[in-house]
Structures are given as structure tokens and as C-alpha cells.
C-alpha positions as CSV (number, residue, x, y, z in Angstrom):
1,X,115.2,107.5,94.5
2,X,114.7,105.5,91.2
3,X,114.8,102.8,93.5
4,X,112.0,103.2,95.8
5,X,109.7,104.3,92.9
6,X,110.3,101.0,90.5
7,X,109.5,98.9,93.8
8,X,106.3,101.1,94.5
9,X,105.1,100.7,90.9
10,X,105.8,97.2,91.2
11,X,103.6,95.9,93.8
12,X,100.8,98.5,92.7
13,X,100.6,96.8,89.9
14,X,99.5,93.5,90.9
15,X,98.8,94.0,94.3
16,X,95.8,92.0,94.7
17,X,97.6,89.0,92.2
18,X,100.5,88.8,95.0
19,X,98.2,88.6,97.5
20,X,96.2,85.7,96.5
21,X,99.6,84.1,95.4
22,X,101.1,84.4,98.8
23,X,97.9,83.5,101.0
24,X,98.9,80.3,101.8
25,X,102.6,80.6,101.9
26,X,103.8,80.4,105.0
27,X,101.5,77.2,105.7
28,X,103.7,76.1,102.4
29,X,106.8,76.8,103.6
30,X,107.0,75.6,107.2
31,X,110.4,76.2,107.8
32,X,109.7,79.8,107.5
33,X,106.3,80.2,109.3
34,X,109.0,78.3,112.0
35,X,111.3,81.9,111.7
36,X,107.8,84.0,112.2
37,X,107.1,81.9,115.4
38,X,110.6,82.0,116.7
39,X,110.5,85.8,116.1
40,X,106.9,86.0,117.9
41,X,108.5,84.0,121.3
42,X,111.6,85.9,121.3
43,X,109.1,89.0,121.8
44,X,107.4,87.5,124.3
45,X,110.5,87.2,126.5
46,X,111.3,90.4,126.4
47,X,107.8,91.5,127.8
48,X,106.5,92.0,124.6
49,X,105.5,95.7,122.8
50,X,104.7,97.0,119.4
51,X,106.4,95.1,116.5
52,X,106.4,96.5,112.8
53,X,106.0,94.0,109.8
54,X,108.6,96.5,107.6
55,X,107.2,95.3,104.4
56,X,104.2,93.8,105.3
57,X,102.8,93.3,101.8
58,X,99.3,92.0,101.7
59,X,99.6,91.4,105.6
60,X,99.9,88.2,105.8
61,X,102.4,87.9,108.4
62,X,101.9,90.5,110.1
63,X,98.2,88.4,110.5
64,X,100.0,85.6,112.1
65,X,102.6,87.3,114.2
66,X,98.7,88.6,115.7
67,X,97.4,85.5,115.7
68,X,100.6,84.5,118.1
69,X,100.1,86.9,120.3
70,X,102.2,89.9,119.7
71,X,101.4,93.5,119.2
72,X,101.8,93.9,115.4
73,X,101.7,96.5,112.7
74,X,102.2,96.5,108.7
75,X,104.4,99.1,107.1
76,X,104.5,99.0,102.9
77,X,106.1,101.2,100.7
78,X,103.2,100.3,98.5
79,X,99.4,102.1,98.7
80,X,97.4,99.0,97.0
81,X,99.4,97.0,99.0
82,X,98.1,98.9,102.1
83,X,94.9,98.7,100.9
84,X,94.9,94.9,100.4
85,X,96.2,94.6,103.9
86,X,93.5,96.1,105.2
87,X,90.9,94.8,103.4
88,X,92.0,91.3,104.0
89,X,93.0,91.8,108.0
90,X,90.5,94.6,109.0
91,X,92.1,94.0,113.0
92,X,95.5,94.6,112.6
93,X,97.2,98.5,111.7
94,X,98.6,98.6,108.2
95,X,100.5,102.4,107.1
96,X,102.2,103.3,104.2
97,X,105.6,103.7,104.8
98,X,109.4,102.9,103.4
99,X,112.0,101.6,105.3
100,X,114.2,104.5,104.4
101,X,112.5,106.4,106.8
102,X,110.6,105.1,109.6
103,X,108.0,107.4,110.8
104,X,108.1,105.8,114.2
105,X,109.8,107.1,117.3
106,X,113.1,106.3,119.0
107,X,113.5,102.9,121.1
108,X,109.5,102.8,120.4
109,X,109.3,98.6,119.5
110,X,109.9,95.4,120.8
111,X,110.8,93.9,117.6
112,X,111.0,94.4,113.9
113,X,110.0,91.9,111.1
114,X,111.9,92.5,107.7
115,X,110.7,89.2,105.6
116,X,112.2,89.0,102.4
117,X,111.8,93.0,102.2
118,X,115.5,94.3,102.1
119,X,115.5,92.2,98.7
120,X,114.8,95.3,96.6
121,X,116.9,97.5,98.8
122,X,120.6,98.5,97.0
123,X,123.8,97.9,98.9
124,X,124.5,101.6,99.3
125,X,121.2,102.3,101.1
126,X,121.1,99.1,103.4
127,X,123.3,100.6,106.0
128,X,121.0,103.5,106.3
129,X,118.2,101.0,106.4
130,X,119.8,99.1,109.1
131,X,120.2,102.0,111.0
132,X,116.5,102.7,110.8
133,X,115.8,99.6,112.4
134,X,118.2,99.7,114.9
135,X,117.0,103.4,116.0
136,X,113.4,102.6,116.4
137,X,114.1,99.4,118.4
138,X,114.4,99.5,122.3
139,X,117.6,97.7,123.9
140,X,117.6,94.5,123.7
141,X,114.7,94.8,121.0
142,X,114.3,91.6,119.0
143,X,115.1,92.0,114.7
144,X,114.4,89.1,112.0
145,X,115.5,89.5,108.4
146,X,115.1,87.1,106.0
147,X,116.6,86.9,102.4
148,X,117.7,84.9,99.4
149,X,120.8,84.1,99.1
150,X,123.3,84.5,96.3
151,X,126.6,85.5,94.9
152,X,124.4,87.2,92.2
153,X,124.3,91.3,92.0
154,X,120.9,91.1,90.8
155,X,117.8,88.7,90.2
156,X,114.3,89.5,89.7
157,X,112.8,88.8,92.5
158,X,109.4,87.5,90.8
159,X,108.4,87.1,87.4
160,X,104.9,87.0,87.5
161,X,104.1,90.2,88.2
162,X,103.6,93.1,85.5
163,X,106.3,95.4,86.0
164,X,109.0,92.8,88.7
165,X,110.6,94.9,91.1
166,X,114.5,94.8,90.6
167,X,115.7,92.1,94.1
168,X,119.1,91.5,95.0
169,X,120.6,88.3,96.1
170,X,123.2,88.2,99.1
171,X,125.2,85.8,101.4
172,X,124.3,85.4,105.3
173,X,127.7,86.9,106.7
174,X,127.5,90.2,104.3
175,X,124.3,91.1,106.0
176,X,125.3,90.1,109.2
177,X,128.2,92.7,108.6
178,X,126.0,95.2,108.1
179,X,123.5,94.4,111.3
180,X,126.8,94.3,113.3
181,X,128.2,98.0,112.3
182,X,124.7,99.0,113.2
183,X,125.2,98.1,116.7
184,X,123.1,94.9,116.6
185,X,124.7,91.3,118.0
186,X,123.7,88.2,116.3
187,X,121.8,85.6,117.6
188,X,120.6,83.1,115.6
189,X,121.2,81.9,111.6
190,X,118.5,79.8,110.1
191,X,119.6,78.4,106.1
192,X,116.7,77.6,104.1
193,X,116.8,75.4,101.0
194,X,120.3,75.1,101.0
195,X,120.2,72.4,98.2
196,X,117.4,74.7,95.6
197,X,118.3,77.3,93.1
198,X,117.5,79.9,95.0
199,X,118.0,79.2,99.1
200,X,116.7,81.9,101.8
201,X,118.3,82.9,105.2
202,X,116.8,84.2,107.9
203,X,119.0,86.1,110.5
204,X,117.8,86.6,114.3
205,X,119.8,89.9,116.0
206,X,119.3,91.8,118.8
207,X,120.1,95.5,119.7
208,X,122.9,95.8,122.1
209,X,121.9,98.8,125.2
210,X,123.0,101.6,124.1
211,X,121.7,105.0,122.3
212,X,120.4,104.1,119.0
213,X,122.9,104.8,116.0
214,X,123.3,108.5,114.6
215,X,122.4,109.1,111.1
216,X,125.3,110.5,109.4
């Protein structure tokens, strides 16, 4: 997949330039670390377990979803972004992975993180994606995905890095379509920056009981 490479090229790139530029950001953007905490309780209630961080990045938060108490892991598509992640958090588990294909066993985690990581993900494949998340979640396992939000088919998602990975903006009820057919029920919808050029959401689902999803 063209895709997948262009994103992986991407954040090779300027791995270590991202990192530095995103240390402090969720103590810069509160109403977000708020969506990381929220996720972290909501864990927590259901006893806890592994969560993945499905592209963790540098590991930032998958740092603070540790520091709050839950079981996490970083998976990147990214190799320097791995390595950056581990560098910088030498406690926590960071693998390369994609979210295409989750090397992780069935109904194996309490929760998964996607934070502004289905960006760079195409329409076609987010189903598939979505299904991936929803097969390696236990019942009733917790899932938080955040995004910006937009009418727009396409936007670079930054454009300080060499070689910007292609991101795609999309409205709260599209994905929530999506998380829906995959056999999740929605809990929660947080709108960020409603009044900014470009405004985030952050959507809080759960997986219904049930066998995970076949992949067609």
C-alpha cells in the first residue's frame, strides 16, 4: 500500500523533530490530556488490562496513560519512531506495528488508544481498521479515537516535517458510522476547538459482547 509507505517515510524522516515538537503537548492542550485521562478511568472500571497506544509516536501518551495507572503499550508504523519511544520512555513497551494488521491476539485488551492516528488512514481501509480494533478488544473493552474535523477530502496533516504525510479530515458522525458497523456502541463525544480552523473530536466507544467482527 502506497499509503502505508508515504506515512512510514514520513515520520522517519523527522522523527526526533516531532518528538521534541510534541513533548509538551498534551500539558498544552488540556482539553485533550482531559480525553487521555477519561480513557485511563474508563479502563480502570472495567478491571483494567493491557491497552495499546495504536500510533504511539514518540510515546508520549502512551507515557502518561502509564503514569495514570494503566497497563500501556506503543504500537508505530514507524521504526525511528519506535526508537525515539524507547529512548525517551525506557519503561513502557514500544513495537513496530500498523494498524492494518494488529499482531495482537483476539479479545487480548482492555482498551485501545487511536490519538489523531486514523488521520493518515484512507476511507476505503478504515473499516478494515476498525475491525482490527474491534477484534483485539475484549467485550465491553474501552476505544478512544480522536481526529480533526473537516468537510475537506484531504489536508496535510503537518507542514513542518520533511516529507508531510498525506491526513484526512472528517466529521464526528462519519466515524462514528464506521465504529457502529464494526460492532462498537458509542459512548461519549468530546468537540475540540469548535470555533479554530481546524477543530479535533474525540470519540469514546465501547465493544458490545459478542465474537469479534470477521474479516471479510
Amino acid at each position: 500500500m502506497t499509503w502505508l509507505t508515504e506515512t512510514r517515510n514520513s515520520y522517519d524522516a523527522d522523527a526526533a523533530g516531532y518528538a521534541e515538537e510534541t513533548r509538551d503537548l498534551l500539558d498544552r492542550k488540556l482539553h485533550v490530556r482531559a480525553g487521555v485521562v477519561l480513557f485511563a478511568d474508563l479502563v480502570r472500571a472495567i478491571g483494567g488490562g493491557p491497552v495499546a497506544d495504536v500510533g504511539c509516536g514518540p510515546g508520549h501518551t502512551t507515557a502518561l496513560l502509564r503514569e495514570l495507572g494503566a497497563d500501556a503499550f506503543g504500537i508505530d508504523l514507524s521504526p525511528a519512531m519506535i526508537e525515539t519511544a524507547r529512548s525517551e520512555h525506557s519503561g513502557a513497551r514500544f513495537e513496530v506495528g500498523s494498524m492494518t494488521d494488529l499482531k495482537l491476539a483476539d479479545a487480548s485488551l482492555a482498551g485501545v488508544l487511536a490519538w489523531w492516528s486514523l488521520i493518515h488512514i484512507p476511507d476505503e481501509a478504515v473499516p478494515g481498521v476498525i475491525e482490527q480494533f474491534h477484534r483485539v478488544l475484549r467485550p465491553d473493552g474501552v476505544l478512544a479515537v480522536g481526529f480533526h474535523v473537516g468537510d475537506e477530502p484531504e489536508t496535510k496533516a503537518s507542514g513542518e516535517r520533511t516529507t508531510p504525510a498525506r491526513g484526512y479530515r472528517r466529521q464526528p458522525s462519519r466515524v462514528a458510522g464506521w465504529l457502529r458497523e464494526a460492532g462498537f456502541t458509542l459512548e461519549a463525544q468530546h468537540l475540540l476547538n469548535p470555533d479554530e480552523p481546524k477543530p479535533g473530536a474525540i470519540l469514546f466507544a465501547r465493544r458490545l459482547p459478542g465474537p469479534p467482527c470477521e474479516e471479510g
